[in-house]
VODRENTOR-879838 format. One record per residue (C-alpha): residue number from 0; x, y, z. Coordinates in nm, 2 decimals. Layout:
NUM;X;Y;Z
...
# end
This chain:
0;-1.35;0.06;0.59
1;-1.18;0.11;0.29
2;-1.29;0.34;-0.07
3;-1.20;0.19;-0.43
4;-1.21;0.38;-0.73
5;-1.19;0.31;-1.08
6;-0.80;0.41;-1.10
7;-0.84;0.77;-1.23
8;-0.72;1.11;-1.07
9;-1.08;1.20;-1.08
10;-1.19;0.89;-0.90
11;-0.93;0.92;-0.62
12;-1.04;1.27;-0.59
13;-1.43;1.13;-0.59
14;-1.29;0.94;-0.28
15;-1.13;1.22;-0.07
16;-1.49;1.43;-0.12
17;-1.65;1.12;0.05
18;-1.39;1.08;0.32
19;-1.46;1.37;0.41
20;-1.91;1.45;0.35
21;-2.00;1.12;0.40
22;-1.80;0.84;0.63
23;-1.38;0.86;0.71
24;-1.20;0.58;0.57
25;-0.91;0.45;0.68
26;-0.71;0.39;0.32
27;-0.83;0.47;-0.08
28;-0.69;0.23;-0.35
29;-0.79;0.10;-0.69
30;-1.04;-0.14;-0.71
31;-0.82;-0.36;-1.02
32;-0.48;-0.38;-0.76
33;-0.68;-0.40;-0.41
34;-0.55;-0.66;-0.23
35;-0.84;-0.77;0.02
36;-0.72;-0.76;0.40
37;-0.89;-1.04;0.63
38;-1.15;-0.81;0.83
39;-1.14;-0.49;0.58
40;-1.49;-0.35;0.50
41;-1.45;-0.21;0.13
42;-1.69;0.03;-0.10
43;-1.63;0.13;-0.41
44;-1.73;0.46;-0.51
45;-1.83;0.60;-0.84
46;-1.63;0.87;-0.98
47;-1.82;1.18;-0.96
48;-1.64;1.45;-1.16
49;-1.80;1.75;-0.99
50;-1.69;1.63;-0.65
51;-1.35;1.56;-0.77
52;-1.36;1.91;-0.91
53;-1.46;2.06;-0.58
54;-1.16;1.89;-0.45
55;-0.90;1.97;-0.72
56;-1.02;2.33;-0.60
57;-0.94;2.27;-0.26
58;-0.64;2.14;-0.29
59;-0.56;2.43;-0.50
60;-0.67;2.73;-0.30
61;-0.64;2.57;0.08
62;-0.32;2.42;0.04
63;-0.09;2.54;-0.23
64;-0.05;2.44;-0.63
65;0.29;2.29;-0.50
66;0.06;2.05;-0.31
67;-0.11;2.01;-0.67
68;0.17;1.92;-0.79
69;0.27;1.67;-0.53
70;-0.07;1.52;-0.54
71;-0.06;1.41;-0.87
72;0.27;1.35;-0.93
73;0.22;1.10;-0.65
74;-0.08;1.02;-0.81
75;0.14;0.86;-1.15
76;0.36;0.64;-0.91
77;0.38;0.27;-0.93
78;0.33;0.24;-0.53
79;0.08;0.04;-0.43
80;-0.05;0.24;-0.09
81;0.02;0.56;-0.33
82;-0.37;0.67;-0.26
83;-0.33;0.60;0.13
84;-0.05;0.87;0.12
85;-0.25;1.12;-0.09
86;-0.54;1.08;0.16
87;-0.27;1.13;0.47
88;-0.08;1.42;0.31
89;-0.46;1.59;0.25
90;-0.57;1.58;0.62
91;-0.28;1.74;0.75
92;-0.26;1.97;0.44
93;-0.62;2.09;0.50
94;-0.50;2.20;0.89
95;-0.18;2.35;0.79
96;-0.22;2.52;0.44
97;0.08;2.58;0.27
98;0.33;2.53;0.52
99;0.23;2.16;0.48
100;0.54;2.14;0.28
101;0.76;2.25;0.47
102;0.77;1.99;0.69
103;1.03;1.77;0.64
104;1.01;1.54;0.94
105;0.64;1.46;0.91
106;0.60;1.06;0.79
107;0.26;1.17;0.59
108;0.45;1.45;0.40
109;0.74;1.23;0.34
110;0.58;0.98;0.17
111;0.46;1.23;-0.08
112;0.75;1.37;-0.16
113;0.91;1.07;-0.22
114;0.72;0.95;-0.47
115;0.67;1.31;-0.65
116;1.04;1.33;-0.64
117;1.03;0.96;-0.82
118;0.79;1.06;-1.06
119;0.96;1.40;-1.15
120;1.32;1.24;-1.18
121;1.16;1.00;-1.43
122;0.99;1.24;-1.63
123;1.33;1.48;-1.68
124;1.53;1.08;-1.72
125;1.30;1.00;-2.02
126;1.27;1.35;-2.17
127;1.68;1.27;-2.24
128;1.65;0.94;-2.41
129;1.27;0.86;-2.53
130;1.37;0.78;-2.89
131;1.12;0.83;-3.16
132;1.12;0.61;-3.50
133;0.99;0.73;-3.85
134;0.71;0.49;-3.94
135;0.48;0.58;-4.21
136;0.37;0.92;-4.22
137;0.44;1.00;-3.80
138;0.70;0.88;-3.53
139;0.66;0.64;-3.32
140;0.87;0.59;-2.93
141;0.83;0.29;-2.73
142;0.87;0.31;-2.36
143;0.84;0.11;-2.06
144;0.84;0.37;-1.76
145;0.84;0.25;-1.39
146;0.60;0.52;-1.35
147;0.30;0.65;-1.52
148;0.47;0.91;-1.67
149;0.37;0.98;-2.06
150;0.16;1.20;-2.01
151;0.41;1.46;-1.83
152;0.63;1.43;-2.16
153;0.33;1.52;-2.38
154;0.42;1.91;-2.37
155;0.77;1.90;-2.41
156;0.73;1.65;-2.75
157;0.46;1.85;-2.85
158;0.62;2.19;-2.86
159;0.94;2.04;-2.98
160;0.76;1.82;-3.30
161;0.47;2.08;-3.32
162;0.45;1.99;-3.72
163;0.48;1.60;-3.65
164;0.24;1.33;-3.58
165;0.39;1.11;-3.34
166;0.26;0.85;-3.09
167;0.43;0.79;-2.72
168;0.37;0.41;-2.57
169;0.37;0.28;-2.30
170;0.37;-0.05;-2.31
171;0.39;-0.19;-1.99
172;0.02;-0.03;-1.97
173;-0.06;-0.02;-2.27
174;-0.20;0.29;-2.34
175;-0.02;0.58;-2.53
176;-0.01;0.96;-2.64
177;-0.14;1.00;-2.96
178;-0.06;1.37;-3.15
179;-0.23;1.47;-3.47
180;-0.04;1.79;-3.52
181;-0.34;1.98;-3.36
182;-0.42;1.82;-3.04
183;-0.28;1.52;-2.80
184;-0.48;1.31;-2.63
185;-0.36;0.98;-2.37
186;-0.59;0.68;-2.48
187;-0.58;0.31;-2.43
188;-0.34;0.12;-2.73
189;-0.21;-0.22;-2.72
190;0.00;-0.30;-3.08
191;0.05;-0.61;-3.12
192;0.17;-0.61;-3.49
193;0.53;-0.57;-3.57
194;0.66;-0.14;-3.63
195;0.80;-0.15;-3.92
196;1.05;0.15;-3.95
197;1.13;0.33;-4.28
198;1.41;0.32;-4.54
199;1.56;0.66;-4.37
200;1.47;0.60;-4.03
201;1.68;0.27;-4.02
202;1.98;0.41;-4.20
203;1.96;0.71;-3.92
204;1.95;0.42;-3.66
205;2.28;0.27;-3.80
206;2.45;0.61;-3.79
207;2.37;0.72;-3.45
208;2.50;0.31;-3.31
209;2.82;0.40;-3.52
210;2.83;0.72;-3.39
211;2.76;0.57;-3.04
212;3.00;0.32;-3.07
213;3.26;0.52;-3.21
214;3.27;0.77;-2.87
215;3.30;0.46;-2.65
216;3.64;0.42;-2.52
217;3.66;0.04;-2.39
218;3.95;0.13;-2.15
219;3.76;0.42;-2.06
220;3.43;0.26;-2.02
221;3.21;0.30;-1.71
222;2.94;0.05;-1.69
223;2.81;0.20;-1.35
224;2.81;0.57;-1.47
225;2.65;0.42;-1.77
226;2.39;0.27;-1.59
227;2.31;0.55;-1.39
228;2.24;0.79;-1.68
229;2.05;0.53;-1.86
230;1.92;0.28;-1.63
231;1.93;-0.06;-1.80
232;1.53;-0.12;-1.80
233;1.48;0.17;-2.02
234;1.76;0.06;-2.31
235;1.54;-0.18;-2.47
236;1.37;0.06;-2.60
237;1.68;0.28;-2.72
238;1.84;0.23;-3.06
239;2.16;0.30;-2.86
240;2.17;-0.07;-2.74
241;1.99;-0.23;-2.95
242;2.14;-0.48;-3.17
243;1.85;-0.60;-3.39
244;1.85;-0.38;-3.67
# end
């Protein structure tokens, strides 16, 4: 027997409280990514927000907020069993407390870490190069994370462009952080109509690919250092290495 959920944290969460009040499961995943296994009994399971609250708690006060952390960070990753490993790390979490994370050599707590270290790397990669464009009367930044990440960079843009209104996409799922100068929220956006950027914005763009440009030594270039610093997925998105304009 397997649990589905609707793909939120809370729903996942909704899971664990039935795993553990009302029948063991042997894996948790989204219903809109399950792949069905030949004999697998599935149920999907409504989120319930005060069970997923009375797990959150748990978590929180049983465990550790380090295993908070972990949880959700794992939580954002692109990895299909993803929700499998939450549900792993949690059983042995609840016997151990928070020397749960201390174990280095235990598979369950591996797993968890990798993917909260994936997540985290990501975050601190994108805070360095998400570019923002001046369109209209707000700012605008494209991205295409491996992870779903936005979210974690909402904070950090907020507190730096307090006095800005500014939108961060993703658009590989097509939903976004929206800011109106007060409050940010992450909703569902899918822009299909073409940004166009403003007078100043585009002659800021040409400076900083001069400027870029002009600090690139060609007999001092390094490709795979380059790469490594900004990973060749995200540049697409970066005015850096982008040659339309």
């Amino acid at each position: 027997m397997v649990y589905l959920h609707d793909g939120t944290f809370n729903g996942l969460l909704t899971c664990i409280y039935e795993h553990y009040y009302t029948k063991k499961v042997s894996g948790i995943y989204w219903e809109d990514i399950y792949e069905m296994e030949l004999l697998e009994e599935e149920l999907y399971i409504p989120t319930d927000d005060i069970k997923a609250k009375k797990v959150y708690y748990a978590i929180w006060n049983k465990i550790s907020d380090e295993a908070m952390m972990n949880v959700y960070y794992t939580f954002l990753s692109n990895d299909y069993r993803k929700d499998y490993y939450i549900l792993k790390y949690l059983e042995l979490g609840f016997k151990m407390g928070y020397k749960i994370d201390n174990d280095h050599t235990n598979k369950d707590v591996i797993n968890v870490h990798k993917l909260s270290s994936q997540v985290s790397k990501e975050r601190h990669r994108l805070l360095g190069i998400l570019r923002f464009q001046e369109v209209g009367h707000g700012l605008y930044a494209p991205v295409t994370p491996d992870n779903d990440v936005i979210e974690l960079l909402a904070e950090h843009f907020v507190d730096r462009l307090k006095n800005e209104q500014f939108i961060i996409h993703d658009k590989k799922r097509k939903k976004a952080v929206i800011y109106n100068k007060k409050e940010w929220i992450v909703a569902d956006f899918d822009l299909q109509e073409k940004i166009f950027i403003s007078k100043k914005e585009k002659k800021f763009q040409e400076m900083w690919k001069g400027y870029f440009e002009h600090i690139s030594i060609k007999e001092r270039k390094n490709l795979r250092l380059q790469r490594q610093f900004v990973p060749t997925r995200y540049r697409k998105n970066m005015v850096e290495f982008n040659n339309n304009h």
